[in-house]
Structures are given as structure tokens and as C-alpha cells.
C-alpha positions in Angstrom: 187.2 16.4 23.1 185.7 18.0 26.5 184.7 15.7 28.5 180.4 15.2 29.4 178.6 15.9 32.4 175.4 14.4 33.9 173.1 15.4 35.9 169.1 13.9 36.9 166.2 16.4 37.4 162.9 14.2 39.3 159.7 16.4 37.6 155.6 15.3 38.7 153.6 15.3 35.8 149.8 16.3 37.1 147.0 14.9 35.7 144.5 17.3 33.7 142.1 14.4 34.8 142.1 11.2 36.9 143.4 8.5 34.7 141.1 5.4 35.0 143.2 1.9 34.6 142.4 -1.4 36.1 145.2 -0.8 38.3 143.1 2.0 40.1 143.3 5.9 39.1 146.0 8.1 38.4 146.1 11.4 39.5 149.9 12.4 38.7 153.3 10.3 37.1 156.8 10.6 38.6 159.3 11.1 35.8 163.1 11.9 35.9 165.2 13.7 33.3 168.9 12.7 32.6 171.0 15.7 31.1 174.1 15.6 29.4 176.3 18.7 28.2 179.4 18.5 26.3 180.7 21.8 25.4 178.1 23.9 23.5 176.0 20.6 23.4 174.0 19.2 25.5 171.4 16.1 25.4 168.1 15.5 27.4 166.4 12.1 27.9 163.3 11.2 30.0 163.4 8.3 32.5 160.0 7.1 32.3 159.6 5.0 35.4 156.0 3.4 35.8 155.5 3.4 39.3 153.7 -0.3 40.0 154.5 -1.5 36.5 158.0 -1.1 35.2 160.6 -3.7 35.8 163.0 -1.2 37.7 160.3 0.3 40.2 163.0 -0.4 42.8 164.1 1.6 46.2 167.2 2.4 44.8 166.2 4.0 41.8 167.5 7.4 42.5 170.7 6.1 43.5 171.5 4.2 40.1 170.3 7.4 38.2 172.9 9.4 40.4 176.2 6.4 39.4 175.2 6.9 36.3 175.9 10.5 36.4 179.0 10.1 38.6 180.1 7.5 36.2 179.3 9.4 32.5 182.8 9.4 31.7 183.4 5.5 31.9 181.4 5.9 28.5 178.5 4.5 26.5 178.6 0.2 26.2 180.3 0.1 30.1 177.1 2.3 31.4 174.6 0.5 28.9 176.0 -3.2 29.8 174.7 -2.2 33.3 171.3 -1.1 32.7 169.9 -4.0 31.5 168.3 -4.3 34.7 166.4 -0.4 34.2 165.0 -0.3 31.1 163.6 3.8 31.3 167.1 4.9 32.3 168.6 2.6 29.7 166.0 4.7 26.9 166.8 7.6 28.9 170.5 7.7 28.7 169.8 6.6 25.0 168.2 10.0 24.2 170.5 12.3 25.8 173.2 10.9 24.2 171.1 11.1 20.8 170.7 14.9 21.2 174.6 15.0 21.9 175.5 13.3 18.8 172.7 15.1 16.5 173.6 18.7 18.5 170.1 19.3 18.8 168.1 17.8 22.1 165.3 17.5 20.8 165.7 16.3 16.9 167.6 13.1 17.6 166.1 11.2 14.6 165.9 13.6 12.1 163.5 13.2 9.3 160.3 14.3 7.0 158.5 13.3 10.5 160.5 16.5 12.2 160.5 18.2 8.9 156.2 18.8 9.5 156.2 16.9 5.8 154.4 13.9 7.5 152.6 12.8 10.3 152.0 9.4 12.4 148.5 7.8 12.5 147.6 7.1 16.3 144.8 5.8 18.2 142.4 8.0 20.1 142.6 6.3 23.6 139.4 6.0 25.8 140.0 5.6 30.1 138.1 3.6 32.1 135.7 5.2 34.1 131.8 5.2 34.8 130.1 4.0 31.4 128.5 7.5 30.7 132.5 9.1 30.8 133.9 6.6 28.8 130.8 7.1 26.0 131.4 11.3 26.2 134.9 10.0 25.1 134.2 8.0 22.3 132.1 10.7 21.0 135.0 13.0 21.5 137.6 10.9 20.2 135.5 10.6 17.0 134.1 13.6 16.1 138.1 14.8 16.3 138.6 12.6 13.2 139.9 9.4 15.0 139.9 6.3 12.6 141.1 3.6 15.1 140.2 4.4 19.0 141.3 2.4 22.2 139.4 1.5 25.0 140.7 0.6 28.2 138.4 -2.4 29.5 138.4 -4.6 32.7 136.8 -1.8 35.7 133.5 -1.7 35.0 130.7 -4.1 34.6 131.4 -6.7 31.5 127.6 -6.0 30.2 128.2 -2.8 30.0 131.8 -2.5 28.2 129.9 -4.7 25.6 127.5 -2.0 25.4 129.7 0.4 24.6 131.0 -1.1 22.1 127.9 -2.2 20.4 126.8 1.5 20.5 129.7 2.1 18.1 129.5 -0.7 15.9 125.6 0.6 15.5 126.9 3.7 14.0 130.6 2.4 12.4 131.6 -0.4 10.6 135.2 -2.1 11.3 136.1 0.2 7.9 134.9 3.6 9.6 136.2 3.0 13.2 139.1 0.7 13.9 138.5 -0.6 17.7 141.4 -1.9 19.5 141.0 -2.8 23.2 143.3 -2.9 26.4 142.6 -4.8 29.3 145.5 -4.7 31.4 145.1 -8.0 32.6 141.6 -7.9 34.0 140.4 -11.1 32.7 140.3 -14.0 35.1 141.7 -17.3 33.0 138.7 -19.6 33.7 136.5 -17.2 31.6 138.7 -14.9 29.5 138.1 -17.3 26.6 134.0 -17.3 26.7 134.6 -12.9 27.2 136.9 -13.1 24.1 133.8 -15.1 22.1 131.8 -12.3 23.0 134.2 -9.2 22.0 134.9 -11.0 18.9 130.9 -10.1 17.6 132.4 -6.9 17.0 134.9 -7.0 14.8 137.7 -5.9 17.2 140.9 -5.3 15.6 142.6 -7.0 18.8 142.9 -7.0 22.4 145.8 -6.6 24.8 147.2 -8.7 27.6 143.5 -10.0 28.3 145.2 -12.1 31.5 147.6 -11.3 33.5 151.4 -11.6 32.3 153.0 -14.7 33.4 150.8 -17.3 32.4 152.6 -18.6 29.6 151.0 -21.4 28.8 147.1 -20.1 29.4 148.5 -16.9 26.7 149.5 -19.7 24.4 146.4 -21.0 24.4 144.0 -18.1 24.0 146.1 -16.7 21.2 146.2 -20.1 19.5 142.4 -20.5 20.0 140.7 -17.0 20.4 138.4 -15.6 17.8 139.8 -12.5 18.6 143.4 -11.2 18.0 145.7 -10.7 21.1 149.1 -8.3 21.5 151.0 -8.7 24.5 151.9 -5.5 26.7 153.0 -6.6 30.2 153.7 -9.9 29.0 156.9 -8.5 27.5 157.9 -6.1 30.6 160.9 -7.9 32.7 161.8 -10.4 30.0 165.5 -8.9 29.4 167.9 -11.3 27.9 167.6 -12.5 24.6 167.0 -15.9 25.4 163.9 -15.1 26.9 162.6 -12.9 24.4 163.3 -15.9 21.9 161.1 -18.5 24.2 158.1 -16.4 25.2 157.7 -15.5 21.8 158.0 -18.8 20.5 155.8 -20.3 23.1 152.9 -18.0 22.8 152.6 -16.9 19.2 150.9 -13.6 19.5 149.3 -11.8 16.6 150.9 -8.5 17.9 152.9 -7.2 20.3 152.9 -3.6 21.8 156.7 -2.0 22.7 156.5 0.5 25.4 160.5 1.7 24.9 160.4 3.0 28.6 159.4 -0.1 29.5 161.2 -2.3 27.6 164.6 -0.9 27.6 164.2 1.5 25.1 165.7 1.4 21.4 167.9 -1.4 21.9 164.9 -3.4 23.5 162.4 -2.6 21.3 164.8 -3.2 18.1 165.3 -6.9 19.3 161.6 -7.2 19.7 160.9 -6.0 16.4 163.7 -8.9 15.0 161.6 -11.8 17.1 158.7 -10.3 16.1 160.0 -10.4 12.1 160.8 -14.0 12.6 157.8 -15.5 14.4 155.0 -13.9 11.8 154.0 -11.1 14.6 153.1 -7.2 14.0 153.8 -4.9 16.5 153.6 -1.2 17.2 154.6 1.1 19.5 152.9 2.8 22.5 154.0 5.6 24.7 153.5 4.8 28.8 152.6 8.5 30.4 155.8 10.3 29.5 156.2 14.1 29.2 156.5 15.6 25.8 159.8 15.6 26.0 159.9 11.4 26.2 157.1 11.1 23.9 158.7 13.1 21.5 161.8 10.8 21.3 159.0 7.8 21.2 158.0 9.4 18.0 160.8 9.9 16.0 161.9 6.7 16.7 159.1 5.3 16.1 158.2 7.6 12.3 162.1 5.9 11.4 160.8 2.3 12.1 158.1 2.8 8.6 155.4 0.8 10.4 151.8 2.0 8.8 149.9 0.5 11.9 148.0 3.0 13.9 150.5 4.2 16.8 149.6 4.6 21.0 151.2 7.9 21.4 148.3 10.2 21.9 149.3 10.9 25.4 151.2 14.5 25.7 147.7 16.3 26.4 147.2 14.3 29.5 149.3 17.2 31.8 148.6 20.4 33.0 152.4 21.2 33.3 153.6 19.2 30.3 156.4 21.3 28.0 155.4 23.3 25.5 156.4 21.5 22.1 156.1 21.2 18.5 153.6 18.1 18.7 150.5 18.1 18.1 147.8 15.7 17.3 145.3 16.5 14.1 142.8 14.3 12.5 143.9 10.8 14.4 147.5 12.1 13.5 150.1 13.1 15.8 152.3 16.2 13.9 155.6 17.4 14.4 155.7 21.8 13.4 159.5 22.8 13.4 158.1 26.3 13.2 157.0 25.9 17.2 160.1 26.7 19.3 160.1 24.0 22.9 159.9 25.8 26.0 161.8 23.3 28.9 163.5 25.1 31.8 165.2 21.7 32.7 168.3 22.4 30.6 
């Protein structure tokens, strides 16, 4: 069998928009591309790096992309045994070496998802920004058939978040219009519990990662006690061995917890989430963290092969002014796969 070659493209994703998050505004993403051929095949994977946020946001990030292209022929478990450490080049390599095996880059978990006979229910997500943005949002986000939106909280005034969210639950119940929220941290511990009372009037599905990640034991106690539900996010980014996994999800308890794959170290970390998660009487679902199209569609079919009927957070290929041209799309609250549309990536 030929042998495979690597090679990394780095690729700036621009923002239609500035992106509001409490971590201040975004106005493009740094992304990298791993590419593998082998003979007439070849295999494409995104490294989603999270500047600020991911695990391996590390000076020598480049440099471990480039040994793993100088050292693709050691093979698979040698290069995946030392990646632990850089989870979106772990889900990366993952990918490309998907579309190898499947001959087809960009159907590596074929199924009635990537047939168009079915779609994935997702939730309409709503940035931070000034309160009159974030309601021209909501409006948007519904009248486009949205049954479960997401609003970033935590960088404007408290008063007025909960105003927002009163102005929906004046015109939808919990059974029209499912409201999750995020807020990134924002909460500080000594009042997070009295601001989670107040949410709670609304009949929130669940919040996520009201305090910052790290505080154990203050997590444990908010989920044990909160009136409203809590999923970790952060929380889970940078917990890597299995041991760990095991205690922090033990420890705290959470209702849900969200899997970022680029984040967590892709299928392989999210699959041993999704075991703890099994075993401690959690839900979970799956969010995509600012990728191209090209990483959000391997989110996707992953995610459509899991069977998990929860609304999904993968509404995010529209986001780019230079994102790929692909067979996603998102319809009725429902992101859509149409084999009939042909990719258009000049990566390869």
C-alpha cells in the first residue's frame, strides 16, 4: 500500500459580524487544515484551535502540527498516544484519516444524515451585544422557525438580560420556545446562586458554566442546589486522562454536559464523555466551537451517528464571509445535509 503524506494549511476565518462573548469580541478565528493523500485518496480535517480557550493554545503549535506531518508514517495509535496534550489536532487528524478510510473527504460517517433523508434539530444562538442587537436576534432567530434559541449572557447589565428574556416568555411558553442560556463564566460565585433564582422564573431549559471552570466544589454546589439546570462547557476543557474525567464528574453531578470535539479531543474525547456521562445520570449534547464548514461538517455526522434527540449547538457555518461552499444548510431550527450540492474547498 502507498504510503500517506501530510501536509497543514493555517486559513483566517472573517467574521460576517463581530462576535460578542464575555471574553470580549471576535472579529476573525485562526483555524488550520491537516491533509492527508494516499494514492487517489486523500482526507481533510480541521484543527480547530480556540485562541484564549483551548487547552493547546500553546507557542509551539505550528511546530507539533508540522511532526505530525513529518511523522504520518509512524502511523495512527503512535501519533494519537501523543496528542493527548492537543485536543483540535487530535479531532483533526481523526477526520482526515476518516475521509481516507471512507474515500470520500468529506462523508466520513456516512448515513440518512448525508443521504438529505434527515436533519439535526439545533439551537438558534443569540451573541452578546447591546440589548436592542441581541432582541433584533431573537426576533430573527424565531421568525426562521427556531424551537430552542441560546443566548449568550454575562456582558451586559443583569436587569436587562432578564428583560430580554421576560420579553419572550410574554409571547412563548417553555412548549413554544425552548431557552437555553450560556454564560461563559460571567457569574461571580458569591451571587451566581441568588442570579440562578432569578433565571429560574423563566422556565430555562438550563444554563452553562455559570462560574468560572475550576471551582469544583462551588459547581458542586450550585448544581446540587440550583433551581435551574446547569451543563458544563469549560469545565470539561483540559481534563484529559480518564481519571479525571471520572472525578470531576463524580464530584459535581451536572444535569448536562456540552462536548465541544475540538475542544475536547475530538471523537475519542467526546466518546469517553458520553460513557461518564451514561454512568452518572447526565445528558449531554454537542456544540460546534467556530470552525469552518469543513470542521462543522465532520461535528455533524458525528454527532447525527451518536442518535441523541436533544437540540444540537451547531448553527455556526454562516458566521464567515469566506467559509466553503457546502452541502449544509440550516432550515426550520434544522441543520440539513443536500448531497445534490457539490463542496467547493481549494485546500486540497
Amino acid at each position: 500500500m502507498k504510503s500517506i503524506r501530510a501536509r497543514y494549511i493555517k486559513y483566517f476565518l472573517e467574521f460576517k459580524k463581530p462576535a460578542g462573548t464575555s471574553r470580549g469580541i471576535l472579529h476573525k478565528k485562526e483555524t488550520y487544515f491537516l491533509v492527508l493523500s494516499q494514492e487517489n485518496k486523500k482526507g481533510i480535517g480541521e484543527c480547530g484551535i480556540f485562541r484564549g480557550l483551548s487547552v493547546d493554545d500553546l507557542p509551539n503549535y505550528e511546530e507539533k502540527l508540522q511532526w505530525v506531518c513529518d511523522n504520518i508514517q509512524l502511523g495512527k495509535a503512535f501519533l494519537f498516544q501523543n496528542l493527548k496534550q492537543y485536543p483540535s489536532i487530535y479531532f483533526g487528524l481523526e477526520q482526515a484519516y476518516l475521509g481516507i478510510e471512507n474515500s470520500d473527504c468529506y462523508t466520513i460517517f456516512p448515513s440518512k444524515f448525508t443521504k438529505g433523508e434527515d436533519v439535526i434539530p439545533i439551537n438558534g444562538l443569540i451573541w452578546m451585544g447591546e440589548k436592542e442587537l441581541m432582541q433584533k436576534q431573537i426576533d430573527e432567530k424565531i421568525k426562521q422557525g427556531f424551537s430552542t434559541i441560546k443566548l449568550k449572557i454575562g456582558a451586559i447589565d443583569f436587569a436587562l438580560e432578564l428583560q430580554l428574556i421576560a420579553n419572550i416568555r410574554k409571547q412563548f411558553t417553555k412548549d413554544d420556545i425552548e431557552i437555553r442560556l450560556d454564560a461563559n463564566g460571567a457569574f461571580d460565585p458569591k451571587d451566581a446562586s441568588e442570579k440562578l433564582k432569578k433565571l429560574s422564573e423563566f422556565d430555562i431549559h438550563s444554563i452553562e458554566q455559570p462560574i468560572k471552570a475550576g471551582q469544583w466544589e462551588m459547581m458542586s454546589y450550585l448544581c446540587q442546589n440550583s433551581p435551574l439546570d446547569i451543563a458544563l462547557d469549560e469545565e470539561l476543557i483540559g481534563v484529559i486522562d480518564i481519571a479525571s474525567k471520572i472525578n470531576l464528574m463524580e464530584q459535581i453531578q451536572p444535569k448536562y454536559i456540552i462536548l465541544k470535539p475540538s475542544l475536547v479531543g475530538g471523537i475519542f474525547g467526546c466518546n469517553e464523555w458520553i460513557s461518564l456521562a451514561n454512568q452518572n445520570n447526565s445528558q449531554w449534547w454537542i456544540t460546534s466551537a467556530l470552525e469552518s464548514n469543513i470542521g462543522l461538517n465532520a461535528i455533524a455526522q458525528y454527532t447525527y451517528s451518536l442518535g441523541n434527540n436533544l437540540p444540537q449547538g451547531l448553527g455556526t457555518g454562516g458566521l464567515f464571509v469566506n467559509n466553503f461552499d457546502s452541502p449544509l444548510g440550516i432550515e426550520k431550527g434544522c441543520l440539513y445535509y443536500d448531497p445534490k450540492k457539490k463542496w467547493d474547498v481549494d485546500l486540497l
